[in-house]
C-alpha positions as a LaTeX table, in Angstrom:
\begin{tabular}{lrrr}
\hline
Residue & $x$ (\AA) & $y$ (\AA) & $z$ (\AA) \\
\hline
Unk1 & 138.20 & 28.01 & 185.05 \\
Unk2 & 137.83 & 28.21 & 188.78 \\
Unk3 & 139.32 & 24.64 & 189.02 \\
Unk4 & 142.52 & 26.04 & 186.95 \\
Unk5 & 143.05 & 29.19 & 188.58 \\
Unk6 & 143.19 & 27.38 & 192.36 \\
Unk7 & 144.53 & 24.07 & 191.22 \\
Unk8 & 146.19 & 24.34 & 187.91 \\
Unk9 & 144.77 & 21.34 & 186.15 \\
Unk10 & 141.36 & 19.66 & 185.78 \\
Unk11 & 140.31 & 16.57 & 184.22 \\
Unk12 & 137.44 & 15.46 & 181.62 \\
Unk13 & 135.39 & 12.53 & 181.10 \\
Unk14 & 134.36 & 11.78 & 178.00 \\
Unk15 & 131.79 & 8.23 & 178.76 \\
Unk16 & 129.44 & 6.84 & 176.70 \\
Unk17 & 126.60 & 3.96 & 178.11 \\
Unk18 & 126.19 & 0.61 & 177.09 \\
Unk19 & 123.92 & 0.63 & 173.90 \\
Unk20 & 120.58 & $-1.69$ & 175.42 \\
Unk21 & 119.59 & $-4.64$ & 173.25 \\
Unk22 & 118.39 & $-4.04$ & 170.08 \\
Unk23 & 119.89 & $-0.26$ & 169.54 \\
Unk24 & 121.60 & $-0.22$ & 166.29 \\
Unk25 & 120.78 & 2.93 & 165.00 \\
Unk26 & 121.30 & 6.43 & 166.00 \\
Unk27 & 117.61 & 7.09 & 166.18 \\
Unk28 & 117.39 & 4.04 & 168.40 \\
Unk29 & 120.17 & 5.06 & 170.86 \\
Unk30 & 118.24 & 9.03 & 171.40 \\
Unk31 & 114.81 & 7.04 & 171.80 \\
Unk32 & 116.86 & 5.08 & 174.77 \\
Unk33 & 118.04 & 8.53 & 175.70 \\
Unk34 & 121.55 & 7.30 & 175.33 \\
Unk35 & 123.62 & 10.12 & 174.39 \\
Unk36 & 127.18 & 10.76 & 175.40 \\
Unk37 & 128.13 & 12.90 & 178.56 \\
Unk38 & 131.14 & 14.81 & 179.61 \\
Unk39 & 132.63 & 14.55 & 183.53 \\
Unk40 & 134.19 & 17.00 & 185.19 \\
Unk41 & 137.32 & 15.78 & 187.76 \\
Unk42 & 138.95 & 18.13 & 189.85 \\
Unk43 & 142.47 & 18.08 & 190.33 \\
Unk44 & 141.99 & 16.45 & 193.85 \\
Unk45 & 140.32 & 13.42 & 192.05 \\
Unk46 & 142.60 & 12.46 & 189.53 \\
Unk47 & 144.97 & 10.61 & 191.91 \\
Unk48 & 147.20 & 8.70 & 189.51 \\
Unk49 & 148.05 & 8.82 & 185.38 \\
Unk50 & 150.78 & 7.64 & 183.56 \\
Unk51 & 152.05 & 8.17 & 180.01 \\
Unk52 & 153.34 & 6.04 & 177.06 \\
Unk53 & 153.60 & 5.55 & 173.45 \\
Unk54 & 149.86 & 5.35 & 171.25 \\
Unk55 & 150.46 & 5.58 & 167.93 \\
Unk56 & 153.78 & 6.96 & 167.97 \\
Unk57 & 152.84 & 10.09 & 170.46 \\
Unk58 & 152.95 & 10.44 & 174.02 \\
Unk59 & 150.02 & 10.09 & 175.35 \\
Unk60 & 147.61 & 8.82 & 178.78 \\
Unk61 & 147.95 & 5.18 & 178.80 \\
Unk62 & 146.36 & 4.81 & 182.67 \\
Unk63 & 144.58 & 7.33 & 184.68 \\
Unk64 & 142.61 & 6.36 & 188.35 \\
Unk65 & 139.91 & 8.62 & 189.34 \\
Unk66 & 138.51 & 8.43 & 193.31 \\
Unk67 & 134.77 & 9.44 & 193.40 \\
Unk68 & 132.60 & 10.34 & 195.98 \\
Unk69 & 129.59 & 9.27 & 197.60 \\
Unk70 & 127.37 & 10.24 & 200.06 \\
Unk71 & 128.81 & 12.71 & 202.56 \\
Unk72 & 131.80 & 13.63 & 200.03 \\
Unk73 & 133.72 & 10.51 & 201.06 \\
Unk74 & 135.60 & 8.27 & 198.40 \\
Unk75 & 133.91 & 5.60 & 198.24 \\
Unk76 & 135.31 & 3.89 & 194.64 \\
Unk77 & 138.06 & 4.70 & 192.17 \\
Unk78 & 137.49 & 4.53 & 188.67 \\
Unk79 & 140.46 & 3.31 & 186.17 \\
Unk80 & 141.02 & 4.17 & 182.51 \\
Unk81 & 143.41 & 2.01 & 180.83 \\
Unk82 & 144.64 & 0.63 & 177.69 \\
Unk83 & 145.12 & $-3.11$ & 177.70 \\
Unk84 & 146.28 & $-4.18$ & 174.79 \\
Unk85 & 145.76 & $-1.28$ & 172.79 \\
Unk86 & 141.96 & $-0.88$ & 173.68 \\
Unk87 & 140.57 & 1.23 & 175.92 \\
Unk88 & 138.64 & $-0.57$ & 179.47 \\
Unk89 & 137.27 & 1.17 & 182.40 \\
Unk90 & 137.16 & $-0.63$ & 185.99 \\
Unk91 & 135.51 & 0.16 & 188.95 \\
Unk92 & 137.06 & $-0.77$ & 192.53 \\
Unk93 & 135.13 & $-0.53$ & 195.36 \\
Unk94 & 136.04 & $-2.40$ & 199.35 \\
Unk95 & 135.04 & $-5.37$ & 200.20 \\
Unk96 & 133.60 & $-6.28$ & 203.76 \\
Unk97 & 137.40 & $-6.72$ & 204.60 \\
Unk98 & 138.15 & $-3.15$ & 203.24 \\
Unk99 & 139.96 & $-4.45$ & 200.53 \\
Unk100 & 139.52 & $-2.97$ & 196.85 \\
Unk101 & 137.80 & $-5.39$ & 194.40 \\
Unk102 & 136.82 & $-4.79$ & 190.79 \\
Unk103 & 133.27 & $-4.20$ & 190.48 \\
Unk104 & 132.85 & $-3.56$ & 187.33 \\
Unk105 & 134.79 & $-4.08$ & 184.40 \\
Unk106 & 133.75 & $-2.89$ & 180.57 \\
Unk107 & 135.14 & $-2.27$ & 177.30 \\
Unk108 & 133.80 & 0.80 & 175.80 \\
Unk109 & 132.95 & 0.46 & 171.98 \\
Unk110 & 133.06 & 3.47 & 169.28 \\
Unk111 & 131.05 & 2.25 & 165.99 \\
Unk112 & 131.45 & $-1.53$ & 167.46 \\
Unk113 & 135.32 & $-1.01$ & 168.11 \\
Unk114 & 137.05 & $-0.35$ & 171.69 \\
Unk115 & 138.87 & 2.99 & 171.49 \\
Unk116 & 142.34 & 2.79 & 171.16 \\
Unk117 & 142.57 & 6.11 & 173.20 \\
Unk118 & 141.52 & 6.86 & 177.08 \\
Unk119 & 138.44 & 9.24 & 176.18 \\
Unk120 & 139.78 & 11.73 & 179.62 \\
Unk121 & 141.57 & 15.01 & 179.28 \\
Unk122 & 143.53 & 16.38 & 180.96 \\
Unk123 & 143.90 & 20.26 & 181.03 \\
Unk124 & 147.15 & 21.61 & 182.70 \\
Unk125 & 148.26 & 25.15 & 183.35 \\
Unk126 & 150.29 & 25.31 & 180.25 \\
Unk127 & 147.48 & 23.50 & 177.91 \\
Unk128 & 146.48 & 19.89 & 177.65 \\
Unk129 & 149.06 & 17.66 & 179.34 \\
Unk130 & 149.72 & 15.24 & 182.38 \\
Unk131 & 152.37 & 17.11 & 184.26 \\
Unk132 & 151.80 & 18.63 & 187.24 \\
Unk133 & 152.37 & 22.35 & 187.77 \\
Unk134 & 152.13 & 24.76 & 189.95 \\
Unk135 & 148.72 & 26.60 & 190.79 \\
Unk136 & 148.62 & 29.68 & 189.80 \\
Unk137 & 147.31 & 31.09 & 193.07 \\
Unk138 & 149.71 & 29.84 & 195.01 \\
Unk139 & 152.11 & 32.48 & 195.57 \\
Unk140 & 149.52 & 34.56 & 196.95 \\
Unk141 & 147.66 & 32.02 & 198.60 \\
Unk142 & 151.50 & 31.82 & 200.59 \\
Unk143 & 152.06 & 35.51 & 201.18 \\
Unk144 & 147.62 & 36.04 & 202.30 \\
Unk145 & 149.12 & 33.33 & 204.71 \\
Unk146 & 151.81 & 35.21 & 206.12 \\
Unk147 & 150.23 & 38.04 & 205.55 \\
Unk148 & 147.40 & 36.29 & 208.52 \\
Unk149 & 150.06 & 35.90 & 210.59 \\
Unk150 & 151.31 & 39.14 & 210.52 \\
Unk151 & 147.89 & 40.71 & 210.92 \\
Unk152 & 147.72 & 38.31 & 214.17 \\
Unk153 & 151.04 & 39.17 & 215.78 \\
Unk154 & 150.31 & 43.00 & 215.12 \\
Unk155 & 146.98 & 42.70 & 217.44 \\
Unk156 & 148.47 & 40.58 & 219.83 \\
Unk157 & 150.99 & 43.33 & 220.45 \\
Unk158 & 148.52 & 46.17 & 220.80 \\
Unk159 & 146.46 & 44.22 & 222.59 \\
Unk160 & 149.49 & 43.72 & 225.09 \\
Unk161 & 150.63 & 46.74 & 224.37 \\
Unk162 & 148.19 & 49.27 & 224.17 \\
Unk163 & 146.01 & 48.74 & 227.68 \\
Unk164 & 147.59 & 51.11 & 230.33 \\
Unk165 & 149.09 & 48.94 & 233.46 \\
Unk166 & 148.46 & 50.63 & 237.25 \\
Unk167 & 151.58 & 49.80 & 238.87 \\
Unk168 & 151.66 & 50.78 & 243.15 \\
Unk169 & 155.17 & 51.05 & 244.65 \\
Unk170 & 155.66 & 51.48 & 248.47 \\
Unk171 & 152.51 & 50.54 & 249.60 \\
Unk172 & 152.14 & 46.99 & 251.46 \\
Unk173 & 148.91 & 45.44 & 250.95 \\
Unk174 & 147.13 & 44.10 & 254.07 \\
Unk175 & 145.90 & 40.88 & 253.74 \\
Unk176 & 142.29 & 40.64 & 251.85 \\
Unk177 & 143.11 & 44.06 & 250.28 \\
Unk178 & 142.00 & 44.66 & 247.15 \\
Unk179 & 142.14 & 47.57 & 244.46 \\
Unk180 & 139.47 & 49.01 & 242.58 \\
Unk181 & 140.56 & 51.25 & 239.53 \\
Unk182 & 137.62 & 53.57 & 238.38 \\
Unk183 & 136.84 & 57.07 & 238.40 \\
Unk184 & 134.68 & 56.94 & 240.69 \\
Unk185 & 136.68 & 55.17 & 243.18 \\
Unk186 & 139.43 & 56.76 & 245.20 \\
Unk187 & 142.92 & 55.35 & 246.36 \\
Unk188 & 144.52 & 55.81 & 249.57 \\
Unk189 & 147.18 & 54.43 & 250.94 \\
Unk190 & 148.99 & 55.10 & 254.73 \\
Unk191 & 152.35 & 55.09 & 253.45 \\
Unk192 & 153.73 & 58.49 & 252.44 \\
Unk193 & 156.34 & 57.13 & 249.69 \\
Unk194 & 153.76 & 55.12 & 247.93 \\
Unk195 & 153.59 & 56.07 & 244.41 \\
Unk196 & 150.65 & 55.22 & 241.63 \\
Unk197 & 151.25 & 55.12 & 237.85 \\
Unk198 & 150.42 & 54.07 & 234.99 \\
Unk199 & 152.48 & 52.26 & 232.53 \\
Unk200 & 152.25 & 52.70 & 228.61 \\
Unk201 & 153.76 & 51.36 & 225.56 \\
Unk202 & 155.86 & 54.08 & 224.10 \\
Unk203 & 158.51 & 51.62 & 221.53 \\
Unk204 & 158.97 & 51.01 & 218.16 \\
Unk205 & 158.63 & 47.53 & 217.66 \\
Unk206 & 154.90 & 47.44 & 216.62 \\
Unk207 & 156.34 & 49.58 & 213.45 \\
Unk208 & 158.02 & 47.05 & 211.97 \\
Unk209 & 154.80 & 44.85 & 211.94 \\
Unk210 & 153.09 & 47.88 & 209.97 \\
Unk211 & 155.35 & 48.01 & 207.37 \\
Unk212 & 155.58 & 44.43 & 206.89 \\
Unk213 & 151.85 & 44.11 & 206.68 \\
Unk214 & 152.30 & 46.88 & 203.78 \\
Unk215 & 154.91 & 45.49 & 202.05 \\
Unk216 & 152.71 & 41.64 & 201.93 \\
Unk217 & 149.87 & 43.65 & 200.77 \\
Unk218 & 151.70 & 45.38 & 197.98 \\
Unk219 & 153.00 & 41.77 & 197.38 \\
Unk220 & 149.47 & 40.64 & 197.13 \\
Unk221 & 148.91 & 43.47 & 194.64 \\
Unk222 & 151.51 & 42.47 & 192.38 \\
Unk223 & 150.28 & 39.03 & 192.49 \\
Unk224 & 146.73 & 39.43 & 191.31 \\
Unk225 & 145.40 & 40.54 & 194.62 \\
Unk226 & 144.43 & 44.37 & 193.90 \\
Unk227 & 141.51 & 44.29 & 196.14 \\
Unk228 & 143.71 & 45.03 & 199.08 \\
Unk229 & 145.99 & 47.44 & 197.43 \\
Unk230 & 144.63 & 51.34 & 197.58 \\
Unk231 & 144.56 & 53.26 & 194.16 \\
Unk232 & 147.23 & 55.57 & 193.22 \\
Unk233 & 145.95 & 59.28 & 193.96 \\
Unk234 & 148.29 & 59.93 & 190.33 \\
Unk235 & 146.01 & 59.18 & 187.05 \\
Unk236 & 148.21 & 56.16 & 185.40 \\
Unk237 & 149.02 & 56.34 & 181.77 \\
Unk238 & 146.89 & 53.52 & 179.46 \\
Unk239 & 149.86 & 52.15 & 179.28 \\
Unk240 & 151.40 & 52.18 & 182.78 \\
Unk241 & 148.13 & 50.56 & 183.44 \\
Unk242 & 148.60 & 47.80 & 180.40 \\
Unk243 & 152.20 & 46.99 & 181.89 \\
Unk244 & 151.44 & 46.83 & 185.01 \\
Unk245 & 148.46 & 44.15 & 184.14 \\
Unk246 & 150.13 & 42.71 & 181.50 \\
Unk247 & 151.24 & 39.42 & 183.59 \\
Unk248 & 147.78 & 39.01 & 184.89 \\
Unk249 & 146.07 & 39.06 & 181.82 \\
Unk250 & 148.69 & 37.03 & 180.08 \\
Unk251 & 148.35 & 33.70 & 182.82 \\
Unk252 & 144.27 & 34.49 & 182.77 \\
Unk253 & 144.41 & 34.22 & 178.83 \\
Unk254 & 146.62 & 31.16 & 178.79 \\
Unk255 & 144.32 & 29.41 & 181.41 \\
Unk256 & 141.09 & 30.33 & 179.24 \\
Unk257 & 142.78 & 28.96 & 176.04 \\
Unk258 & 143.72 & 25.79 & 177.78 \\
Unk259 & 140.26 & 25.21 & 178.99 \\
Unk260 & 138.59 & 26.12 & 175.58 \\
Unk261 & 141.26 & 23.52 & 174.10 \\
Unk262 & 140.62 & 20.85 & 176.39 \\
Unk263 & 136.47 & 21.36 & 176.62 \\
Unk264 & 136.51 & 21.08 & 172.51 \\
Unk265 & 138.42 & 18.07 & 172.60 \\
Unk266 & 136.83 & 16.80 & 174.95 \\
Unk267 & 133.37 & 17.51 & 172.96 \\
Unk268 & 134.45 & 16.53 & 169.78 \\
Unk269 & 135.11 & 13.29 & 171.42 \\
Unk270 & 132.09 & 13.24 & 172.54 \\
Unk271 & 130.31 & 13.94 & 168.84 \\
Unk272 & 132.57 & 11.29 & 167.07 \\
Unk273 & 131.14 & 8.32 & 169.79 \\
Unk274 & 127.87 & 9.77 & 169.56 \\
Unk275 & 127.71 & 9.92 & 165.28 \\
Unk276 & 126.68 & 13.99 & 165.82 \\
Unk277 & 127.82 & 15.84 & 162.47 \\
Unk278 & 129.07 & 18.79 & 162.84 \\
Unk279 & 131.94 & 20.37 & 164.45 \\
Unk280 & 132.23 & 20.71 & 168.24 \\
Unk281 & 134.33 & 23.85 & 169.33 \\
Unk282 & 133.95 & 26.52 & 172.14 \\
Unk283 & 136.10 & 29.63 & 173.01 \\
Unk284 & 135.85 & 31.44 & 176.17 \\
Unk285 & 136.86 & 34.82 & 176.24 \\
Unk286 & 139.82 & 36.24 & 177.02 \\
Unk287 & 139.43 & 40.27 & 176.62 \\
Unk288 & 139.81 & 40.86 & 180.12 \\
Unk289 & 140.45 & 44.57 & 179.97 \\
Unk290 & 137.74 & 46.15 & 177.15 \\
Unk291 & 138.85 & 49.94 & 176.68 \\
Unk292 & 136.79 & 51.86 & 174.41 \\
Unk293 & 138.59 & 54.12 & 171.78 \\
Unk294 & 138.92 & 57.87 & 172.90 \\
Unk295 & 137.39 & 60.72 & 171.23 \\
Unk296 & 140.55 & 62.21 & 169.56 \\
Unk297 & 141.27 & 58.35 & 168.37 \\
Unk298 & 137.60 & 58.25 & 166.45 \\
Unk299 & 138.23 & 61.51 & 165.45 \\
Unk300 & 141.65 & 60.58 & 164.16 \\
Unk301 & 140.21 & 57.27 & 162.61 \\
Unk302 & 137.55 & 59.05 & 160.44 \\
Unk303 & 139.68 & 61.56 & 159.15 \\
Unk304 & 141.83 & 58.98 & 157.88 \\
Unk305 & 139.16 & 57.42 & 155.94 \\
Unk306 & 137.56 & 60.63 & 154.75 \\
Unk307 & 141.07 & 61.20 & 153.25 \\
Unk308 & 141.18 & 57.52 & 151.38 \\
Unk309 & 144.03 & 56.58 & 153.81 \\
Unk310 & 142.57 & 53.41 & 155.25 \\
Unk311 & 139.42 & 51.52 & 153.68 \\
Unk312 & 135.51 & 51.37 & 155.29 \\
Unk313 & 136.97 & 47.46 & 155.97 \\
Unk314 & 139.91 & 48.97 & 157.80 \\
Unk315 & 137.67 & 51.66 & 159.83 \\
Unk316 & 135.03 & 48.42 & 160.84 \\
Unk317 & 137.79 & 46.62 & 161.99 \\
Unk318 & 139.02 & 49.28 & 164.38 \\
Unk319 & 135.92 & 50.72 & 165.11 \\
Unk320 & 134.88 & 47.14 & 166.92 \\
Unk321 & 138.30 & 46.60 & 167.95 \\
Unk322 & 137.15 & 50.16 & 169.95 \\
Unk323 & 134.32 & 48.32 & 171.41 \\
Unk324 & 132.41 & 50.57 & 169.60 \\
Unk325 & 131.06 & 48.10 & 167.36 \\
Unk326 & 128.57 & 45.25 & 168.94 \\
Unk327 & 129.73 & 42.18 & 169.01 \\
Unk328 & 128.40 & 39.76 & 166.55 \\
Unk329 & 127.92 & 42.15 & 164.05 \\
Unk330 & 130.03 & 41.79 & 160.86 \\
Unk331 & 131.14 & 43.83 & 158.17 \\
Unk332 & 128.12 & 42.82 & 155.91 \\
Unk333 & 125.54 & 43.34 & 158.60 \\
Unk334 & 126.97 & 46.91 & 159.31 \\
Unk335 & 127.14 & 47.83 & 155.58 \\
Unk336 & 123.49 & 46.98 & 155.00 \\
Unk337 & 122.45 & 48.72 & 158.57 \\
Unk338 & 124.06 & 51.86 & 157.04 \\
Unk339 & 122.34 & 51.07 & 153.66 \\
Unk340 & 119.19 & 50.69 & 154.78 \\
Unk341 & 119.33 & 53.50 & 157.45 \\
Unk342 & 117.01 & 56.59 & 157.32 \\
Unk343 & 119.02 & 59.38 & 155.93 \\
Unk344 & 119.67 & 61.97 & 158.59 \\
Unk345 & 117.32 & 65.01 & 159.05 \\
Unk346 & 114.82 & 62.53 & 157.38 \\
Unk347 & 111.66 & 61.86 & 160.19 \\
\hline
\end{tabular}
């Protein structure tokens, strides 16, 4: 998720070692401790893809992957392809001559077959997809920017501005002469026309940096950035406040379900080449903003089923909705809770 919200896209792995000699069997490959594993590629890393026609869909036909060594420095790039219709992995590394050879060149097999797909997703912004997008942070990454710069010219000019300048007229310094400014230190000159004062900054122009540093940090604010915004002294309305986040939750939620949809692809990749049963699936959440349900609502809600107008399903289902109920706690697990409780009054 961090990868998405700076980058907008993040890649997945899905690899699976050789089987050693003699592993035919499930069993065989977990005593070997060959299972498969799942890779994790930032944006940065997946330097090249390309798309095509598998099975009558679009899909990744080549991808090249640059991973580091030692000292985060590329040292090899990785390529998924389909040749033929089967899936092969190379590995390029440079030569004495700094020229990229294939080190290593396999064909991965699924039940004894090559895949006909690359096992590597690729999660995008607007779900799983190749195209490049833009990062979601990067309109405020670009205003914080010039917001910097702002904040920089602003204290150059008090700086400059704001320290008093002595400025002597009519006096003409011997040679050697120096001034001394202090309050303990006293000037005096020979000349009866010479004049001492002190020059301030007394303009405007420093204003207009103020109010475009505000106007970049309500920017910022409207952008996701409300750390640098101050609260409204006015109570907002629930749903001022649901409007107003509305965007931001939306992009957060989209982001989440990408992820979730590429991580149980990517997994249930990963069970198929490694015979697990079972489904694969994960969900992150995406209830960003949990209110709980007011007083007069409950109140409201109770009545209403007190007066057969909704059913005990119905008042569950709002109830947790409320964040009232626990999560993980059904309708059948509630029911039997109240069942089973100890009457009240009852010690």
């Amino acid at each position: 998720m961090e990868e998405m919200v700076v980058c907008g896209r993040v890649g997945l792995l899905v690899d699976m070692p050789p089987a050693p000699d003699g592993a035919a069997t499930r069993g065989d490959m977990e005593a070997a401790g060959i299972r498969p594993t799942v890779r994790t590629y930032t944006a940065e890393s997946v330097i090249n893809w390309e798309r095509g026609q598998v099975g009558g869909k679009t899909r990744l036909v080549r991808v090249v992957l640059a991973e580091a060594g030692a000292g985060a420095v590329v040292d090899q790039f990785r390529e998924l392809v389909l040749v033929d219709g089967a899936y092969v992995q190379r590995l390029y590394r440079r030569n004495s001559a700094g020229e990229l050879v294939v080190t290593d060149e396999r064909t991965p097999l699924m039940a004894g077959k090559p895949l006909s797909l690359l096992p590597f997703v690729l999660i995008g912004a607007r779900g799983i997809e190749s195209r490049a997008s833009k990062p979601p942070l990067i309109d405020l990454v670009n205003v914080n920017l010039s917001h910097y710069r702002s904040a920089a010219d602003l204290e150059s000019g008090a700086h400059i501005g704001g320290i008093p300048t002595m400025v002597v007229t009519g006096h003409h310094a011997e040679e050697g002469e120096t001034l001394a400014i202090g309050c303990d230190r006293a000037l005096t000159f020979g000349e009866p026309d010479a004049k001492v004062q002190f020059l301030e900054y007394t303009g405007q122009g420093l204003d207009a940096l103020f109010k475009l540093l505000d106007r970049k940090e309500q920017q910022m604010a409207t952008l996701g950035a409300r750390i640098l915004s101050q609260d409204k002294a006015a109570a907002e309305s629930g749903v001022s406040q649901a409007i107003k986040r509305g965007g931001e939750n939306s992009v957060l939620a989209s982001l989440a379900r990408s992820v979730s949809e590429g991580i149980t692809r990517a997994l249930t990749l990963a069970c198929e080449w490694g015979a697990i049963p079972g489904d694969a699936r994960i969900v992150l959440n995406t209830d960003y903003l949990p209110e709980s349900m007011s007083a007069q609502e409950l109140t409201a809600l109770v009545q209403a089923w007190q007066a057969g107008a909704i059913s005990h399903e119905t008042l569950f289902h709002n109830l947790r909705a409320g964040e009232l109920i626990a999560d993980g706690v059904d309708y059948e697990t509630e029911s039997d809770r109240i069942a089973t409780a100890t009457p009240r009054g009852v010690v």
